[in-house]
N, C-alpha and C positions, 0 to 999 in steps of 0.2 A: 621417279615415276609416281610415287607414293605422292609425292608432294604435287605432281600437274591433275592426277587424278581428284585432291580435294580441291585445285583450285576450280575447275573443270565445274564438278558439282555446287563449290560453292557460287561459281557464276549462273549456274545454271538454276538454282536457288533464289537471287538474287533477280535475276529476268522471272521469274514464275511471280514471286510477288510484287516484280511492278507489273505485269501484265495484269494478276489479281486486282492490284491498286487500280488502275487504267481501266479494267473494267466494270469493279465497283462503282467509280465514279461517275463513270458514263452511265451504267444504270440509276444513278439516282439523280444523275441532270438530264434524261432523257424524257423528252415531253412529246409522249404519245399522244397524235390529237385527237381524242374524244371524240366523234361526233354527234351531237345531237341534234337531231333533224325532230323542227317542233312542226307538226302537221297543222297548215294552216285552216283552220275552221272558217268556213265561206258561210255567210247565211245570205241566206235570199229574199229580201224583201218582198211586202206583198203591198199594196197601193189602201192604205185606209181610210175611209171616210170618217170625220165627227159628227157626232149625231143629235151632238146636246147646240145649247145656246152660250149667251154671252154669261149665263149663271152655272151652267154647269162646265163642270173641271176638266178643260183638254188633255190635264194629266194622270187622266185615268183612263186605264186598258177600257172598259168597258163602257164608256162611251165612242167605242170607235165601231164600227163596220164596213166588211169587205165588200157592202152593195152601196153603191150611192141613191138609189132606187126610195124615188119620195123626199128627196134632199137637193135643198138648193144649190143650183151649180159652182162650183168656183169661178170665182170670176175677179173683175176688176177692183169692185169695193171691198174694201180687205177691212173687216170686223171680229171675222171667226176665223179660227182655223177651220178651215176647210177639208184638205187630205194630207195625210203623211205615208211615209214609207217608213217599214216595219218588219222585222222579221215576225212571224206567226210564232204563236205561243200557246197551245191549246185554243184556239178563235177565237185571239186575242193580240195585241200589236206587243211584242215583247219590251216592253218600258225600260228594262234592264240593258238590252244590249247596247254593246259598245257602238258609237260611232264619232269618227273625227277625234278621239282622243276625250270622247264624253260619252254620255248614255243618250238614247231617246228622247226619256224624258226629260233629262237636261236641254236640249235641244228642243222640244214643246216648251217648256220655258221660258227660253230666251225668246220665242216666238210671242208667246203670249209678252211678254215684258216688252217687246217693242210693239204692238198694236196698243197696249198703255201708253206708250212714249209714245203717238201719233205714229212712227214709221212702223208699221208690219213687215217684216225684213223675213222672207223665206231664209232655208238652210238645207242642210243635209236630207234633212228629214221630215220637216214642213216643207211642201214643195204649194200648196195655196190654199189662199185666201176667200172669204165666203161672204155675203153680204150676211146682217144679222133678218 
């Protein structure tokens, strides 16, 4: 009796730490899935006019305005940029933000760089062109 009694405990010993083992292990290859939910930041563009000429710098905020009021129309002759789209930035066209995997400004750029190369090629954010 003596002897079924320790065998008893020692099985019963023996199941405890592989149950222990079985579930330590499963806790430390248990991959709880995190979620992180990144809140997508929407901005909303505003329609801006340029206001300078062919000498002043389309890549700066402060030659833009939200009126087109006393400014030539966009039109067919593409010399100037004419208007972009922009998120607001204190009342100003935010040069910074992202767009298309680039900035704004980048994108007045590239704009400007092909009215130097003869083709004025709109984008994202330059949407026209201005007679000078």
């Amino acid at each position: 009796m003596k002897k079924l009694v320790k065998r008893i405990i020692g099985t019963l010993s023996v199941g405890a730490m592989t149950f222990g083992i079985v579930l330590g292990v499963n806790a430390l290859t248990k991959n709880d899935d995190v979620k992180v939910e990144k809140e997508a930041k929407v901005l909303l563009n505003d329609t801006w006019y340029f206001t300078g000429s062919t000498s002043d710098d389309p890549e700066l905020a402060s030659n833009y305005s939200l009126s087109s009021t006393g400014l030539p129309p966009c039109g067919a002759t593409k010399e100037v940029i004419c208007q972009i789209q922009a998120p607001n930035s204190g009342g100003q066209p935010d040069m910074n933000a992202p767009v298309d995997g680039t900035t704004v400004q980048q994108q007045i750029h590239d704009a400007q760089e092909s009215i130097k190369d003869g083709v004025p090629t709109e984008n994202t954010t330059v949407t026209g062109f201005r007679p000078e």
